[in-house]
ROLUM-865102 format. One record per residue (C-alpha): residue in one letter; x, y, z. Coordinates in steps of 0.5 Angstrom, whole numbers, plus 500, padded with zeros to 3 digits. Layout:
BEGIN
AXYZ ...
This chain:
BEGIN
X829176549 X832173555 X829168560 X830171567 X827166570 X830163577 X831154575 X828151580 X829143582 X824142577 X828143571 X833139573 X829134575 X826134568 X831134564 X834128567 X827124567 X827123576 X823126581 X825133584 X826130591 X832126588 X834132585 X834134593 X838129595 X843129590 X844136591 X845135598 X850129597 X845125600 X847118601 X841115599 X843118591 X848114588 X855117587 X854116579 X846119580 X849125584 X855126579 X849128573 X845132577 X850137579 X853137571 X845139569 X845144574 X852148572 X849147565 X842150567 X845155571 X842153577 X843157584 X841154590 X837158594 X841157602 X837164604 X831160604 X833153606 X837156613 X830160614 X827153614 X832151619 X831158624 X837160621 X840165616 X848164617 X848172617 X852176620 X849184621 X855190622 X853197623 X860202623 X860209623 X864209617 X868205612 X874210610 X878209616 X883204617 X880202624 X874201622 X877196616 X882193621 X876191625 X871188619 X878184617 X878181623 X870180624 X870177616 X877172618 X873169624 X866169620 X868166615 X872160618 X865159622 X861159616 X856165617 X856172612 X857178613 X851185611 X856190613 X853198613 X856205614 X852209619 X856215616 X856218623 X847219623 X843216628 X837217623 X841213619 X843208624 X836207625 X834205618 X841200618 X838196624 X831196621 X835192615 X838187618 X832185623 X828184616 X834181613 X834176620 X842177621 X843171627 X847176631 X849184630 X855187631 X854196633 X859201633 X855207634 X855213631 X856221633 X850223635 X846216636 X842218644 X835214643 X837207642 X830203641 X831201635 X836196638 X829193642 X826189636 X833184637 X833184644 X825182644 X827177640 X833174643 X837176637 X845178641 X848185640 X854186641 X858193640 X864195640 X869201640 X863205641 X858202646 X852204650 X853201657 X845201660 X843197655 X840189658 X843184655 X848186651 X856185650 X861190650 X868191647 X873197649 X879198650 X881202657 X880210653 X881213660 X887209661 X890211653 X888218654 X893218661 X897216658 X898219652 X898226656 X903224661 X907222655 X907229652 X908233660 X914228661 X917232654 X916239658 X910240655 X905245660 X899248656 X896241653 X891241648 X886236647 X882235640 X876230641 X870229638 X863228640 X863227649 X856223648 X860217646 X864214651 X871213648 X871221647 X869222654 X873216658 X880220654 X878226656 X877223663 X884220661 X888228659 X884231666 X887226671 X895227667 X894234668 X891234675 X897228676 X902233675 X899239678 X897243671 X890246671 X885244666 X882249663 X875247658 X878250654 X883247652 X878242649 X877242642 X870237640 X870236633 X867232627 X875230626 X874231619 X878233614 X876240613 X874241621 X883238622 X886244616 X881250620 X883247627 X890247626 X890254622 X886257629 X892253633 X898256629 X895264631 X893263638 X897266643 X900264647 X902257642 X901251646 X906246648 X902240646 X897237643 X892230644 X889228638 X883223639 X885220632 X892220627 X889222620 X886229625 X893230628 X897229622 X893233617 X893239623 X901238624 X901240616 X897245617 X901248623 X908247619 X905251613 X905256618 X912256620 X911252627 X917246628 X914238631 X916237636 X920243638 X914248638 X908244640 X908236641 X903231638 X900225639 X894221636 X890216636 X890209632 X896208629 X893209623 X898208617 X899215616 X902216624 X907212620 X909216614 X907223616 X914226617 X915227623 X912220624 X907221630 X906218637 X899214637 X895209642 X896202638 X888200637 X889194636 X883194631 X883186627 X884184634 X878187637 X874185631 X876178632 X875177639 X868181637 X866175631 X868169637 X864172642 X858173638 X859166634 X860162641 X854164643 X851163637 X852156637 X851155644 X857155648 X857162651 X851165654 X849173653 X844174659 X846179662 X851186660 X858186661 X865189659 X870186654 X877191655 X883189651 X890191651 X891197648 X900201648 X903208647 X908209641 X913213641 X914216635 X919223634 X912228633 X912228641 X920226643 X923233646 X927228651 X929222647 X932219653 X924219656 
């Protein structure tokens, strides 16, 4: 049968004939141990198997060097270019990361942030997720003292909390000019759910272009969505019978828009000639979808990185969380053919 048992110090210390705070210090690199001292104690602890048990010596010191991250989901090329660039700028800082998936439920967003608490992350990091309204679940952190900061997704009204957005409402202008300066005149919006902020601020963005321009707005010309798979193929088919067809479309991100110009294809429709489309996140797949889509670059591993600084910094007590405020990054329309009617435009 095999010997589970963890091996402590003690073993070593055994094995060796000295006592366990020697084994400490050595493992330590303590200068108290000499170099040929240390030399063996690391080669019976490698032999033994020994792990050093860091979760509970950085408890000692008031501190895990753990990062928590709560995103709504994972299978998304945002989301990824975010954790990239959160574990680039931890891992230089020498903190780990538990990262969890909401999976779009404010239910299992709350069991995520009651994980983290008991794993006592130094800091956390929150997108929110769809249908996410009653926010106390975050309170154990803040009576703590623990720093949130939230990203992309975020909720304005919280005390004491960082938020790192780009200007949604500027993107959603200007990804609907783009579409009324190519001739469009009956534009589409397909977005997800308008409790979440980057949802509701590029609606706010398609209004003021269509008011801009001196084209009406009609509610429904709005589409809310889950902007899932299946949820892209039935809007797409429910766009290609409509009659009359509209003449543009502004999707809230790129996999729903090139799923929804397929759907539109197989029904016969021409992009850009019919309808033109744009998207959102500059996804992979605006670049290999044909035609290739005019997106709003989201410069995701940017945003992760400035979000990992941020939180680090004040960790190590170089910037101060006392009072809420807003980052905004730099995000750009790119143009692609899924939209160019006017290509001197």
């Amino acid at each position: 049968m095999k010997d589970t048992r963890e091996v402590t110090i003690y073993d070593i210390a055994r094995q060796l004939h000295i006592s366990p705070a020697t084994v400490s210090r050595g493992l330590n690199n303590h200068p108290a141990v000499s170099k040929k001292t240390r030399q063996k104690i690391l080669e019976v602890a490698q032999a033994l198997g020994y792990r050093s048990n860091t979760f509970a010596s950085n408890l000692r010191r008031q501190h895990t060097n753990t990062l928590g991250v709560i995103v709504p989901k994972l299978n998304s090329h945002f989301v990824s270019s975010v954790l990239a660039g959160i574990e680039k700028v931890a891992n230089e800082a020498g903190y780990n990361l538990i990262i969890s998936q909401s999976l779009e439920s404010a239910q299992k967003e709350v069991a995520n942030a009651n994980t983290m608490f008991k794993s006592r992350v130094d800091g956390l990091i929150v997108s929110l997720a769809f249908d996410t309204q009653d926010l106390s679940h975050f309170n154990p952190f803040f009576k703590k003292g623990i720093p949130v900061i939230f990203f992309d997704r975020v909720e304005q009204s919280l005390p004491s909390s960082t938020h790192i957005i780009i200007d949604n409402e500027k993107a959603g202008y200007q990804a609907t000019e783009h579409l009324i300066q190519q001739g469009c005149r009956h534009i589409l919006h397909i977005t997800g759910n308008l409790t979440r902020n980057v949802y509701a601020d590029r609606l706010k963005g398609y209004q003021e272009a269509l008011k801009a321009y001196g084209l009406p707005f009609h509610e429904t010309d709005v589409i809310v969505s889950m902007l899932d798979e299946k949820s892209a193929w039935e809007t797409g088919r429910q766009i290609a019978n409509m009659h009359p067809l509209p003449d543009g479309l502004f999707v809230a991100n790129d996999t729903f828009a090139a799923i929804c110009m397929q759907a539109l294809k197989e029904k016969g429709i021409r992009v850009p000639d019919d309808i033109a489309i744009v998207g959102f996140n500059d996804d992979l797949v605006s670049r290999v979808v044909e035609p290739p889509l005019t997106t709003v670059h989201y410069p995701g591993q940017e945003m992760g990185e400035l979000v990992a600084r941020h939180l680090i910094n004040h960790l190590q007590g170089t910037v101060p969380l006392t009072h809420t405020h807003t980052i905004i990054i730099h995000s750009e329309l790119i143009v692609r053919q899924s939209s160019l009617r006017n290509p001197q435009r």
